[in-house]
C-alpha positions in Angstrom: 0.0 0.0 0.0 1.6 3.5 -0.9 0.0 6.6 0.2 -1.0 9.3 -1.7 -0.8 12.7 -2.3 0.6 14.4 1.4 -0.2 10.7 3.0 2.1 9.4 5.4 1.7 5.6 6.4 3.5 5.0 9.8 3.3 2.0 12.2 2.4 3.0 15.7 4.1 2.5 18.8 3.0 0.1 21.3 3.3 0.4 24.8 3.3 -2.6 27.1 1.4 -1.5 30.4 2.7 -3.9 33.3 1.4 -3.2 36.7 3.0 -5.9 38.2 5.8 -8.6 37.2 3.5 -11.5 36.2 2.6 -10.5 32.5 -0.9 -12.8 32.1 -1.9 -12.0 28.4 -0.3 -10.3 25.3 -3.8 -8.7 24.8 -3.6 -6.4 28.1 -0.2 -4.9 26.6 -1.2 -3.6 23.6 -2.2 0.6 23.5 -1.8 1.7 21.1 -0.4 5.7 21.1 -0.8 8.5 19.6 3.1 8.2 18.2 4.6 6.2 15.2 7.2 5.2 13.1 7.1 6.8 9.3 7.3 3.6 6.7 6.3 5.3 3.8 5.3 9.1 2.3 3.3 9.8 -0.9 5.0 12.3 -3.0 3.8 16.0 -1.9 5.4 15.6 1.5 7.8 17.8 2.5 9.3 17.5 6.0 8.6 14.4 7.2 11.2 11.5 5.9 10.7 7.4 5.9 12.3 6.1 9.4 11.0 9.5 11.4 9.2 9.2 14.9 5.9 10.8 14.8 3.5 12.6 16.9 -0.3 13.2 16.0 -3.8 13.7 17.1 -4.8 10.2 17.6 -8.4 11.2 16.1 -7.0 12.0 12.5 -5.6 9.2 11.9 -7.0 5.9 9.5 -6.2 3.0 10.8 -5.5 -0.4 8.0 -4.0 -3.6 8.4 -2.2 -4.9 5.7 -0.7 -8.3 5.8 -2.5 -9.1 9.7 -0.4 -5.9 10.2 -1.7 -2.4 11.8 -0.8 0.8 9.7 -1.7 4.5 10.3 -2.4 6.7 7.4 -2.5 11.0 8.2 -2.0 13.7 6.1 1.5 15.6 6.7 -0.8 18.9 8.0 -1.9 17.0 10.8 1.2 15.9 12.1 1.7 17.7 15.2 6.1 16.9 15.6 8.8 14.9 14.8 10.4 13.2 17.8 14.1 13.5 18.2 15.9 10.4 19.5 
């Protein structure tokens, strides 16, 4: 799937919440956040490059799967910051 236009597609973070130091299923792990990793750009973005951490309004984003895997798709405009590491 390549976005379009000022698309980015980014695979979001997940944190594992642990409250204690048993871990009983994989599914009470999984939150997803309102930060991601950039996979791919369509071809009108400008300042966001493949590999960069994301922030964004967790509300503008659409959410796919492709292959049983979870992808976020957001215009560049709504992209509140790039995360430094």
């Amino acid at each position: 799937m390549k976005p379009l236009f000022d698309r980015i597609k980014f695979k979001p973070y997940i944190r594992k919440d642990i409250t204690s130091s048993i871990i009983i299923t994989d599914a009470n792990e999984m939150v997803f956040k309102d930060e991601g990793r950039v996979t791919d750009i369509g071809e009108e973005v400008e300042f966001v490059k493949v590999g960069d951490r994301i922030k964004f309004p967790e509300k503008n984003a659409t959410w796919v799967t492709e292959n049983d895997v979870v992808f976020g798709l957001i215009s560049e405009a709504n992209v509140i910051a790039v995360i430094g590491e």
